[in-house]
N, C-alpha and C positions, 0 to 999 in steps of 0.2 A: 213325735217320732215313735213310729212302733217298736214294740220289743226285741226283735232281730236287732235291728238296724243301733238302739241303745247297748244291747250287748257287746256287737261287734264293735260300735265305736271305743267302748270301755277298754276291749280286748285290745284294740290296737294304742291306747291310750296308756292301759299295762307295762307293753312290750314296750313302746318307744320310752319312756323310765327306764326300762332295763337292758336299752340298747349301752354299750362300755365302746364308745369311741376312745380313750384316751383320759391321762388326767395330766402330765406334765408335755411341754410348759401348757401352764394355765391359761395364757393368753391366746393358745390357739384353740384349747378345746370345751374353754368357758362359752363363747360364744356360740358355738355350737348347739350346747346346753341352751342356753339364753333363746334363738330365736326355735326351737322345736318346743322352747315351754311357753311360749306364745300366744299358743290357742291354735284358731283356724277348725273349720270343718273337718279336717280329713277326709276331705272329700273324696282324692284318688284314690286313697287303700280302700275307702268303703267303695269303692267303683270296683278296684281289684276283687275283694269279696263277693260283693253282689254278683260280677262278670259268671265269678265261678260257681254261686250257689245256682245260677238258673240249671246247672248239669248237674254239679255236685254235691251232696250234702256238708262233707267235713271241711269247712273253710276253715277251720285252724291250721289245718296243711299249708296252706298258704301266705300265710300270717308274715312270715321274712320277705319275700317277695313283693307285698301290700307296702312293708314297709320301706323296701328303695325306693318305690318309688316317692313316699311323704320326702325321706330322705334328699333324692335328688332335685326334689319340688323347693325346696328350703333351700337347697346350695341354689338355682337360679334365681331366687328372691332374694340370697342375700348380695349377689353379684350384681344381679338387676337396679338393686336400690343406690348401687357405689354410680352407676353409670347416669341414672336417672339424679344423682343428688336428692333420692326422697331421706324427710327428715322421719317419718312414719312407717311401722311397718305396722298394721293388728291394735293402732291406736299407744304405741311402746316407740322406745326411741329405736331406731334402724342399728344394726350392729357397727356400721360405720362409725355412723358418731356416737356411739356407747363406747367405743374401742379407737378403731382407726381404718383408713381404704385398706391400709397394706395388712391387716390383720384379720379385716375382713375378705379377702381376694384369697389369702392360705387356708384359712376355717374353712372358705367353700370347698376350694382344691382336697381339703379331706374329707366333707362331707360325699362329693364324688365318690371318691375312691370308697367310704365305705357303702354308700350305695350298692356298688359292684359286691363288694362282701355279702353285702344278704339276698341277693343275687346268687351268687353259690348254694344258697340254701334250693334252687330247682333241681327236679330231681333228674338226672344225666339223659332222660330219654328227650328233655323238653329245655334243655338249657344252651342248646348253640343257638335256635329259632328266640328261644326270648332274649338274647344274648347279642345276635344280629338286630332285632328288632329294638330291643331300648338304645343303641347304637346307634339307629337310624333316626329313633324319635328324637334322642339327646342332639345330634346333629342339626336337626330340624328344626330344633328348641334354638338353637344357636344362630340358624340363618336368619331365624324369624329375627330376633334380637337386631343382627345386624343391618336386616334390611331397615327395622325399624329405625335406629339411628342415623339410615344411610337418609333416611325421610325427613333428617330435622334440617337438613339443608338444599331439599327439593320443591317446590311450589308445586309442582303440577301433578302430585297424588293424586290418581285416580280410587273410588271405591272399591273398584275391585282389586285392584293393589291392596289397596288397606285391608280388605277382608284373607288376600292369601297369605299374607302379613301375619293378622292376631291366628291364623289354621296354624301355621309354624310356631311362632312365640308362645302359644297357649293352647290351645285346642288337641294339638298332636298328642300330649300330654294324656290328658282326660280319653283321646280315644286308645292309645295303647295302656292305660290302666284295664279297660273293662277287655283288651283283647286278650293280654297276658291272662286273666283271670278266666277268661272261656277258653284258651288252650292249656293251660295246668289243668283244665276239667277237664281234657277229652273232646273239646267240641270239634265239630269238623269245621273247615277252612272256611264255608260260607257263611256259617254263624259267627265266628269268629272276626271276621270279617265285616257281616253288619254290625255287629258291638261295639266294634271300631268307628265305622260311621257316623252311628250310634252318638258314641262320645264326643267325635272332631265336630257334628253338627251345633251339638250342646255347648259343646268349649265358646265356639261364636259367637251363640247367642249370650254366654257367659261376658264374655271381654265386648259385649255392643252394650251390655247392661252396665258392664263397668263403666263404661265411656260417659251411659247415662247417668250414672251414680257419680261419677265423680263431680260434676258441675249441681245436680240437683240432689241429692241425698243429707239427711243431717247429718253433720259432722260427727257426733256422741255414737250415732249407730254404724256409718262407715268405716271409721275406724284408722282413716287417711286422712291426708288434708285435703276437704274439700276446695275444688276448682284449681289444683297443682297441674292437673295437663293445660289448664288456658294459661295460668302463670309461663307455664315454662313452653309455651306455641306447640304443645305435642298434637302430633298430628294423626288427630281421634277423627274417626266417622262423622262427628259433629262439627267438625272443622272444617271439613273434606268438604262437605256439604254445603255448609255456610260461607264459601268460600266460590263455592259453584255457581249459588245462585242469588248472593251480594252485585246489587246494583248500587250506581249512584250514591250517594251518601249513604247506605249503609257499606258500602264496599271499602271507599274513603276511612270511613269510621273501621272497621275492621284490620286495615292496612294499616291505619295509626296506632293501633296499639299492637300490631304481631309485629312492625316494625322500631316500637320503641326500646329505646335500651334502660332507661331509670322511667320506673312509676309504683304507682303505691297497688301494692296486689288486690288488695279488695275494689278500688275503684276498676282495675283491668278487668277485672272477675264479671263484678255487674255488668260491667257494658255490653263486655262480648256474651256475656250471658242472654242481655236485653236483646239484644242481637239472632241469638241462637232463639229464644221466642216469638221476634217476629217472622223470621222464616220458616219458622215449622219447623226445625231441624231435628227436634228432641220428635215428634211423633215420625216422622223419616228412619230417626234410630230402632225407635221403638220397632216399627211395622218391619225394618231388617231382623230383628231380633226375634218377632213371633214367626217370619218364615222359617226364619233355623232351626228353633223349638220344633216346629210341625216335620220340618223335614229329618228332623231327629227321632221322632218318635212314630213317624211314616218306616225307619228304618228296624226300630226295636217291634213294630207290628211286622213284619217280614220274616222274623226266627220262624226255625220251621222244628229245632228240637228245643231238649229244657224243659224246664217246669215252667206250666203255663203262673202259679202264683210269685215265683220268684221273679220272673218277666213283669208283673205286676207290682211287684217292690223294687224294682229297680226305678220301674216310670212314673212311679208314687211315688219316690226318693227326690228324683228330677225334679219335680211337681213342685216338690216342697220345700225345694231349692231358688227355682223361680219363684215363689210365690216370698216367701222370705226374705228377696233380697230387694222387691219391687218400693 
């Protein structure tokens, strides 16, 4: 990681330490504490930063901002995990079962709200537009969730369902980080705009990579439980797929276990796994997930202001974000 990009990480690494949510009672704002000392990329504030250094130089100006959004990134992960029943969050026990759902469901509900607090920190010419717009994405964030769940009791997921799906749950996210950060700079509406694109294209190819990671990645470097979406029939790209073009015995063999109620998880894993290999289904993901990449970085080649090197550390960022998690 080049030296911008280590500074700023530090910097945001600094401030989230000396973010003061609260200390009594303990139970609601320990956890708190607990899943922001976690780890993770930080990858939206450094998206927020980056967004803004292509126009701006002094990205410290925007440092609070950067940081609702980590904030509000954390409150949907820690809601996410009570609904999903993951035992894992970053390779760490889930705040749920560290604590409890109902302890976990209030911690969130504050980490929201303080979101919105460092949010106040824009400066009044630019705060009802970023104010409207994290609104929207937060919303967004919320459908996606729902429809996803709406999906665990549907069979006839289409792909491109799934794909408007993870744009909401995840991607919307990543694209209003880098937009917020090109309007704090000044940018005008069209730049600002592809930024956006920019990010929602990335975010996809993000959560199509997750989908592949989760069945095929080692466990020690993921940091999840591997093959948790076949255990619990979540209805990934790879499902979708595998599901589309299962014939005959292997369709049988697939329906036998998304319809079993007791089995032992590692045997469910392999098979549907053995499964997802004979169809090809894992290179199907894969080849969705480099068109979004291209179509994301088709978008960040389009800026027509900015620094043309900063435009280049953002897509070297990207770069090495993909290449990283492969």
């Amino acid at each position: 990681m080049e030296h911008f990009l280590k500074e700023k990480l530090n910097l945001l690494e600094k401030e989230i330490h000396k973010l003061q949510f609260g200390k009594e009672p303990a139970e609601l704002y320990d956890p708190i504490k607990y899943i922001l000392s976690l780890g993770g990329k930080k990858m939206r504030p450094l998206l927020t930063l980056l967004g803004y250094s292509i126009f701006k130089d002094d990205v410290e100006a925007v440092v609070k901002p950067a940081l609702a959004v980590e904030v509000f990134h954390n409150f949907t992960l820690m809601h996410d995990d009570i609904m999903d029943k993951a035992p894992l969050r970053r390779g760490k026990a889930t705040v749920h079962e560290r604590w409890s759902e109902n302890v976990a469901i209030l911690s969130g509900d504050v980490m929201l709200v303080k979101a919105y607090d460092l949010l106040l920190d824009v400066e009044p010419a630019h705060l009802r537009t970023i104010l409207q717009k994290f609104n929207q994405c937060a919303a967004e964030v919320c459908e996606g969730q729902q429809i996803d769940m709406n999906f665990e009791s549907r069979n006839g997921v289409s792909d491109s369902e799934y794909i408007d799906m993870i744009r909401l749950k995840t991607a919307v996210l990543l694209g209003f980080s880098l937009e917020m950060g090109a309007i704090l700079a000044g940018a005008d509406a069209r730049d600002s705009r592809r930024l956006y694109d920019f990010g929602v294209h990335l975010g996809i190819g993000f959560q199509l990579m997750d989908d592949i990671l989760d069945v095929y990645a080692n466990k020690e470097k993921f940091g999840k439980q591997v093959g948790g979406d076949i255990i619990s029939n979540k209805k990934t790209f790879l499902l979708i797929k595998a599901r589309e073009k299962a014939s005959g015995k292997d369709a049988k063999e697939l329906k036998k276990w998304l319809e079993a109620k007791t089995f032992n998880n590692s045997e469910k894993v392999d098979a549907i796994t053995a499964i997802y290999n004979k169809l090809s289904v894992r290179k199907e993901a894969e080849d969705k997930m480099n068109a979004y990449y291209e179509l994301a970085f088709k978008k960040l080649d389009e800026i027509e202001g900015g620094n043309l090197e900063s435009i280049d550390r953002l897509k070297n960022f990207a770069k090495q974000l993909i290449q990283r998690e492969k």
